[in-house]
C-alpha positions, -999 to +999 in steps of 0.1 A: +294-749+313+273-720+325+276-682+315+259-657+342+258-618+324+265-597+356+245-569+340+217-583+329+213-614+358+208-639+330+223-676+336+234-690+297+240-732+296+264-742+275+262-780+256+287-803+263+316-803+241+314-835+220+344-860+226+367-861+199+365-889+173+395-913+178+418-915+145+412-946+132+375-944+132+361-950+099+338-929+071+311-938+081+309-934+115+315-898+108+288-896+085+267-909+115+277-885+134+252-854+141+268-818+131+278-801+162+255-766+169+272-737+169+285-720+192+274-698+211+287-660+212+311-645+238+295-625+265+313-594+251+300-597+215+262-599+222+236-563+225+234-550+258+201-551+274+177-524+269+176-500+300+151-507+325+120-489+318+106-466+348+072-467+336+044-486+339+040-516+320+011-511+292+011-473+301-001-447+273+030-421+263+030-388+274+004-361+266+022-334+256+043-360+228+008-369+216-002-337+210+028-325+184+019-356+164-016-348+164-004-314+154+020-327+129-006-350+112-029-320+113+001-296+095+010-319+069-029-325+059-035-286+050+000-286+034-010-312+009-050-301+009-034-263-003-011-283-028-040-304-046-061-270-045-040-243-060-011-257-080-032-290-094-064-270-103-044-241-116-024-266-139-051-279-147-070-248-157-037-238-180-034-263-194-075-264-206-072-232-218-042-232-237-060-266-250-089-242-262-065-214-269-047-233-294-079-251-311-095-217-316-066-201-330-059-232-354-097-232-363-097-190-368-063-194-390-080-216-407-114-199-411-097-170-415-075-185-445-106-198-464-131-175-459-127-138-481-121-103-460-147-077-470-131-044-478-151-011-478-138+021-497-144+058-489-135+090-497-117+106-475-132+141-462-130+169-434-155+167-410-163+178-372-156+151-344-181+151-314-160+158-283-178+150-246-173+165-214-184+149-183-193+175-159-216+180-132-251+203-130-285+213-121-315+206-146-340+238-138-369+250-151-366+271-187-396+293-175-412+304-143-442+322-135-457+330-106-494+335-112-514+365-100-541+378-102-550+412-118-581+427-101-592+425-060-619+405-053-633+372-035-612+339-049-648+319-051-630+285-071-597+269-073-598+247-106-564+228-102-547+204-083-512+207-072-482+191-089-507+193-123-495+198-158-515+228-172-516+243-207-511+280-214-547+293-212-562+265-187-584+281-159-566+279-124-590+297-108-620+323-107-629+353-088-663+368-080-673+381-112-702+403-102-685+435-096-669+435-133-708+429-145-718+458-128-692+479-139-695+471-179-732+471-175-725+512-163-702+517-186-726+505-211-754+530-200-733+559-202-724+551-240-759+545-247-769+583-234-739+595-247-754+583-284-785+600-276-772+633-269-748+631-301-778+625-326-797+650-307-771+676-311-763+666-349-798+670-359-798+707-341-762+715-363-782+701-397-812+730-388-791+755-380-771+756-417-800+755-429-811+785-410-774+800-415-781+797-455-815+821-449-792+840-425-819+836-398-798+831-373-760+841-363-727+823-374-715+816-339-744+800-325-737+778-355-704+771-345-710+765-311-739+735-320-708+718-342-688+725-314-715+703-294-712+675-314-680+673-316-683+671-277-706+644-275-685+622-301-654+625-274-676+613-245-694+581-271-656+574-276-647+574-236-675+556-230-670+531-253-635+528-237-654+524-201-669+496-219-639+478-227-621+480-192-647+464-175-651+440-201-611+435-195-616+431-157-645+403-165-617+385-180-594+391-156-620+376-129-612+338-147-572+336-141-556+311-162-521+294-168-493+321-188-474+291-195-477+255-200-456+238-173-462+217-140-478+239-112-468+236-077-490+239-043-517+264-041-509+295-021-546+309-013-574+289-003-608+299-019-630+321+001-598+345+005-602+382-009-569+382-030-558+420-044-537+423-073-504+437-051-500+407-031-465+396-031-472+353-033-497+350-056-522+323-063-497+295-073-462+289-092-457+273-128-428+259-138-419+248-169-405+214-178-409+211-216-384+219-231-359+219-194-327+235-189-296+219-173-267+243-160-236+227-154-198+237-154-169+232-173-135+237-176-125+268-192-097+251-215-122+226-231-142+260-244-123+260-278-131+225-284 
């Protein structure tokens, strides 16, 4: 018998039925007998066919369905990559250091337990507390001096270098001194005369008493030779006074430091006629030891 399946065009043989066994046939012929296969199903009961494919035998799928696995694969990668990263190491981090956590704790309870806790006593007393204040400033100098000079005359040396540290009473610089000379050596002169004239005029007063005692001559012109020597004691004194000024201005020809400090850059150049009324100076000092720092402060931290 033969089976054709309209929808899938497939022709099914069928085995001959085999005959039936007659009833007086023994045992053992139907022990002979091969089994009978089975058989086989009705046409309604079997799978339909797969639908005829429109493709290409052997033909790669689609492009755009190979992409969203690719993407898929991709996706789940960096899900599980993030997973064995954050949530594994951080377990595993917890877990260490509660691990340590708990064996320093036991061994501190237990050094802690055994070992003796020193105890120091004072007495209690009232005291001041040091309270800071943060605060911006400006650190200055404590002293500056700008550095002059005190007669008029040709700068002739400059005898420090700028940015220097100086001592009070180091030369910074020295003007023509020749002048000054001059001057003391007049002044000088003068005294001497002066001197001359004074023990001239107190050996005339010592003949005249004696004269006045044999009342040889007046009482006035007496007077008048002890009024001369008075005179020429006045002018000794003046001109010893003339002596010190120009021994004054000498000095003041070497100008040196009024302060120790740090000096800065050098106003006049030597060569220059400097006068004592100029306005710059010859250089600046500024002090730096001890320094001053100015800053501000709230007005409510004051009674602190």
């Amino acid at each position: 018998m033969t089976i054709t399946d309209e929808r899938s065009q497939t022709t099914v043989a069928e085995p001959p039925a085999a005959p039936a066994k007659p009833h007086g046939a023994g045992p053992a012929k139907d022990a002979a007998a091969p089994p009978a296969p089975p058989a086989p199903p009705a046409p309604h009961d079997r799978p339909a066919a797969p639908p005829p494919s429109f493709g290409v035998p052997g033909e790669p799928p689609p492009r755009g369905k190979r992409r969203r696995w690719i993407w898929l694969v991709v996706i789940v990668a960096a899900a599980l990559l993030v997973y064995l990263l954050f949530f594994r190491g951080g377990h595993q981090q917890g877990g260490g250091a509660q691990t340590a956590a708990g064996a320093g704790g036991k061994a501190g309870a237990g050094g802690a337990a055994g070992a003796p806790v020193p105890v120091i006593a004072a007495a209690a007393r009232t005291g001041d507390l040091d309270v800071y204040l943060a605060g911006l400033g400006n650190v200055t100098a404590l002293n500056t001096a700008v550095v002059k000079t005190r007669v008029d005359g040709q700068l002739m040396r400059v005898a420090f270098h700028e940015g220097q540290l100086v001592r009070p009473g180091d030369l910074l610089a020295e003007i023509d001194p020749r002048p000054f000379q001059v001057q003391l050596m007049q002044a000088q002169g003068q005294k001497a005369k002066d001197e001359a004239a004074l023990q001239n005029a107190r050996v005339d007063l010592r003949r005249y008493q004696v004269l006045m005692q044999e009342d040889s001559i007046p009482r006035q012109q007496l007077d008048t030779q002890a009024a001369t020597v008075k005179q020429f004691e006045a002018a000794i004194e003046s001109d010893q006074a003339q002596v010190e000024s120009a021994k004054l201005n000498l000095t003041y020809s070497r100008v040196t430091a009024p302060i120790g400090g740090r000096v800065g850059l050098r106003l006049v150049d030597t060569g220059n006629i400097v006068h004592a009324a100029d306005a710059n100076g010859l250089v600046m000092i500024n002090q730096v030891q001890p320094i001053t720092v100015i800053f501000t402060i709230p007005a409510d931290s004051l009674p602190q």
